[in-house]
C-alpha positions as CSV (number, residue, x, y, z in Angstrom):
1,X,29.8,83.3,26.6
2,X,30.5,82.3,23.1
3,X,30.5,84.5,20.3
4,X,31.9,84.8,16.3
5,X,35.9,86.2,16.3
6,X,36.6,88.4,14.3
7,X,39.6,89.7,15.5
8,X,41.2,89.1,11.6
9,X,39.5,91.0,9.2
10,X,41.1,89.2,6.3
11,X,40.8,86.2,8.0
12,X,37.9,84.4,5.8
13,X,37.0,81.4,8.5
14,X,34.5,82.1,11.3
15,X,35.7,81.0,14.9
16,X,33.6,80.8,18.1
17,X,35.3,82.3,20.9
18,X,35.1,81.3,24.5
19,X,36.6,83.0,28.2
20,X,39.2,80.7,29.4
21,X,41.1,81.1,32.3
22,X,44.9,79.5,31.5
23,X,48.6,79.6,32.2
24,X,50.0,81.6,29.7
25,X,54.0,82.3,28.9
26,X,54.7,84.9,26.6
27,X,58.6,84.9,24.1
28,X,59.0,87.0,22.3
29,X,60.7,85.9,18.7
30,X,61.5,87.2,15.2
31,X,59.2,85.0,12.9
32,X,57.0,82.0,12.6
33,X,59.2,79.3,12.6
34,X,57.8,76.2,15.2
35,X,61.5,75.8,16.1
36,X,62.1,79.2,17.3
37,X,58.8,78.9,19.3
38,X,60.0,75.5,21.0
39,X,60.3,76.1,24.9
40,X,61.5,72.4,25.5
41,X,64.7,73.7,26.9
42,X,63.1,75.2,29.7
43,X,60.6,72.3,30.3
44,X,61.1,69.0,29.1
45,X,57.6,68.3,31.2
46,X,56.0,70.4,29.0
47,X,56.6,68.8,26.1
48,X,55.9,65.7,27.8
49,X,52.2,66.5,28.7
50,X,51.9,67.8,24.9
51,X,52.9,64.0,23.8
52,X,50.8,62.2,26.4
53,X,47.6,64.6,25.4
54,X,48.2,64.0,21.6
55,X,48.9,60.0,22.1
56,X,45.5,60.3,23.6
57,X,43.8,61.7,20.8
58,X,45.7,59.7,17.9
59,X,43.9,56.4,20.1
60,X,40.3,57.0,20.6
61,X,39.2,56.1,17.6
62,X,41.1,52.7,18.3
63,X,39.3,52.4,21.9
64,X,36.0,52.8,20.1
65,X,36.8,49.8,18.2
66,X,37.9,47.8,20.4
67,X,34.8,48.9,22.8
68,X,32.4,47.4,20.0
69,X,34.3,44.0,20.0
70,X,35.6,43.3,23.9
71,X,33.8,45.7,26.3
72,X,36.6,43.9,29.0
73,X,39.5,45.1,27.4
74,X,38.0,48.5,27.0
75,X,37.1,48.6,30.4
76,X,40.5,48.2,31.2
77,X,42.0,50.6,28.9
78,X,39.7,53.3,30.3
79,X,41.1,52.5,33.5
80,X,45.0,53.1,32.1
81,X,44.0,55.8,30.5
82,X,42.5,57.2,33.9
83,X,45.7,56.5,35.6
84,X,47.8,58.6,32.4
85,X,45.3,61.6,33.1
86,X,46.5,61.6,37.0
87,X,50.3,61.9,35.5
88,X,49.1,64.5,33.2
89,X,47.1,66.5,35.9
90,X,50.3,66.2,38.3
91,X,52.6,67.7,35.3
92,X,50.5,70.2,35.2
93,X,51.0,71.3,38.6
94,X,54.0,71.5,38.4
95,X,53.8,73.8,34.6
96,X,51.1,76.4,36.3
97,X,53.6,77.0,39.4
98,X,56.5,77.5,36.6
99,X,54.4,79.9,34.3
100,X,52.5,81.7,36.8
101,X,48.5,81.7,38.3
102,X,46.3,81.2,35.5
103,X,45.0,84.4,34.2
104,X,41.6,85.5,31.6
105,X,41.9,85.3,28.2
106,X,39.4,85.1,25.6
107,X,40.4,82.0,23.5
108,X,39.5,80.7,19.6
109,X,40.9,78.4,17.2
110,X,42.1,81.3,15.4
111,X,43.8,83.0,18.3
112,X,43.8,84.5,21.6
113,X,43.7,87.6,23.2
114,X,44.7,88.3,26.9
115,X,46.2,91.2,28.9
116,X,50.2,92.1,29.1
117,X,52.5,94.4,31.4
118,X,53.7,96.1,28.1
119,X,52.7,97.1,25.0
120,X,53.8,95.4,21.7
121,X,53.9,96.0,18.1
122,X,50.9,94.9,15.8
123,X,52.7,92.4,13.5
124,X,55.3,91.0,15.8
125,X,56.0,87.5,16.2
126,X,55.3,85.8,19.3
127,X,55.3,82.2,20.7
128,X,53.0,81.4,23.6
129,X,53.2,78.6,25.7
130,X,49.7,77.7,27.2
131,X,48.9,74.9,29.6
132,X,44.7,75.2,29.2
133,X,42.9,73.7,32.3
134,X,41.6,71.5,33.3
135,X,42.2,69.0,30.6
136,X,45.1,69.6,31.5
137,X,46.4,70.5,27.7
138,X,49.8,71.6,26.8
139,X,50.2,73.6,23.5
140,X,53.3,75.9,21.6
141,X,52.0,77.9,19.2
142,X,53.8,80.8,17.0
143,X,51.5,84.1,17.1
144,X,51.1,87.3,15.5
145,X,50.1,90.5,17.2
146,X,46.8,92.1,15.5
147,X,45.9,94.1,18.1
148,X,47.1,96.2,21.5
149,X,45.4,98.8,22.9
150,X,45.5,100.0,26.3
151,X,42.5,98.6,28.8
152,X,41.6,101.5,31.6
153,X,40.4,98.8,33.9
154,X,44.0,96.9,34.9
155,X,46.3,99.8,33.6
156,X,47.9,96.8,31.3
157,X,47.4,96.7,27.5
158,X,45.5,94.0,26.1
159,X,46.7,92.0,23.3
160,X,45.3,90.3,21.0
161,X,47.1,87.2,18.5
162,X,46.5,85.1,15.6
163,X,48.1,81.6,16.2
164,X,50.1,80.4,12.9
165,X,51.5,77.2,11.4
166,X,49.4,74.9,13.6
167,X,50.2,71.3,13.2
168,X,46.8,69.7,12.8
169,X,47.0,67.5,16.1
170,X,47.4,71.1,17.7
171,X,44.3,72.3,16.1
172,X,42.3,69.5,16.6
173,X,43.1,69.8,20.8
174,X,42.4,73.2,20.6
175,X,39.1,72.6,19.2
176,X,38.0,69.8,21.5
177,X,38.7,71.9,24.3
178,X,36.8,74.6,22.8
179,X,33.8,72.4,22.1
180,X,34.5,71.0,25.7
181,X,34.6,74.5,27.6
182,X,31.2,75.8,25.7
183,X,29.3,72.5,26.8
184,X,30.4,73.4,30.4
185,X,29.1,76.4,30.0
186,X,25.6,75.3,28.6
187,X,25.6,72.8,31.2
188,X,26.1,75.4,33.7
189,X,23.8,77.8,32.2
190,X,21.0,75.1,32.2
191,X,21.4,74.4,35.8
192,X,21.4,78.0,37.2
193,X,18.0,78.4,34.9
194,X,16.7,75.4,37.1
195,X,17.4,76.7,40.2
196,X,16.0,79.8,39.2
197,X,12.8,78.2,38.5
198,X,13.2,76.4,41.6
199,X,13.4,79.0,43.7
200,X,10.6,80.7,45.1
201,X,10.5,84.4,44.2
């Protein structure tokens, strides 16, 4: 289910939100800054799988062009990238037993909200380190607390974040796994409202 976030009420730009279900690590820090955020000393496969995802991204336009001159070659480079995305998937592994089990968030380009064993202040600084399935997509990105409040249901307190100082690779992978995730979803959607039909009442 998609709908607008409006989590930030002085936050002018409208974001569709999704459920996700990721691997999420939580640091606490004392500001912004990208290079208090960084988590490469605990996992230099992390920020490996962030390179290989954003490589990725940075080409396609370049495998489109070479698709509409030599549908060989581009054949071929589908191929290699194929083989990268088995490297990727296997890092992955590896990330999600580190973090922990994948757990449900709801997830914009603005920010993310998710459920924690403790409460924590509305205006602190966070950095989360996500690895969003099943791309698989590794991202860093400094947060600010906007909301906690208590959820009756788990006995945890649910928190929610506005990401800040995203590079604009970051946003861009965000937002294609967005866009990704919702067309799942209509996909799925469509295809239960088939079977529906389908099946006699």
């Amino acid at each position: 289910m998609t709908d607008r976030d409006d989590d930030t009420a002085d936050d002018k730009r409208d974001f569709f939100r999704i459920r996700d279900s990721l691997a999420l690590d939580v640091r606490k820090v004392s500001s912004a800054d990208p290079e208090e955020a960084a988590f490469e000393e605990q996992s230099p496969l992390f920020s490996l799988l962030t390179d290989l995802h954003t490589l990725d991204y940075e080409s396609q336009h370049l495998l489109r062009q070479i698709a509409e001159r030599d549908r060989a070659l581009a054949h071929y480079l589908k191929i290699i990238n194929k083989r990268v995305d088995l490297v990727s998937k296997a890092l992955a592994l590896q990330l999600v037993a580190e973090i922990g089990e994948p757990q449900e968030v709801t997830l914009s380009e603005g920010g993310i909200s998710f459920d924690y064993v403790e409460p924590l202040e509305i205006g602190s600084w966070l950095a989360l380190r996500m690895v969003l399935l099943p791309s698989p997509l590794g991202l860093v990105l400094p947060s600010q607390v906007i909301r906690c409040e208590t959820n009756p249901e788990t006995g945890l307190w649910t928190i929610a974040v506005s990401f800040h100082a995203l590079a604009d690779n970051q946003r861009q992978l965000l937002a294609r796994h967005i866009l990704q995730k919702q067309a799942q979803e209509i996909r799925a959607t469509k295809t239960q409202a088939t079977l529906k039909e389908r099946t006699p009442t």
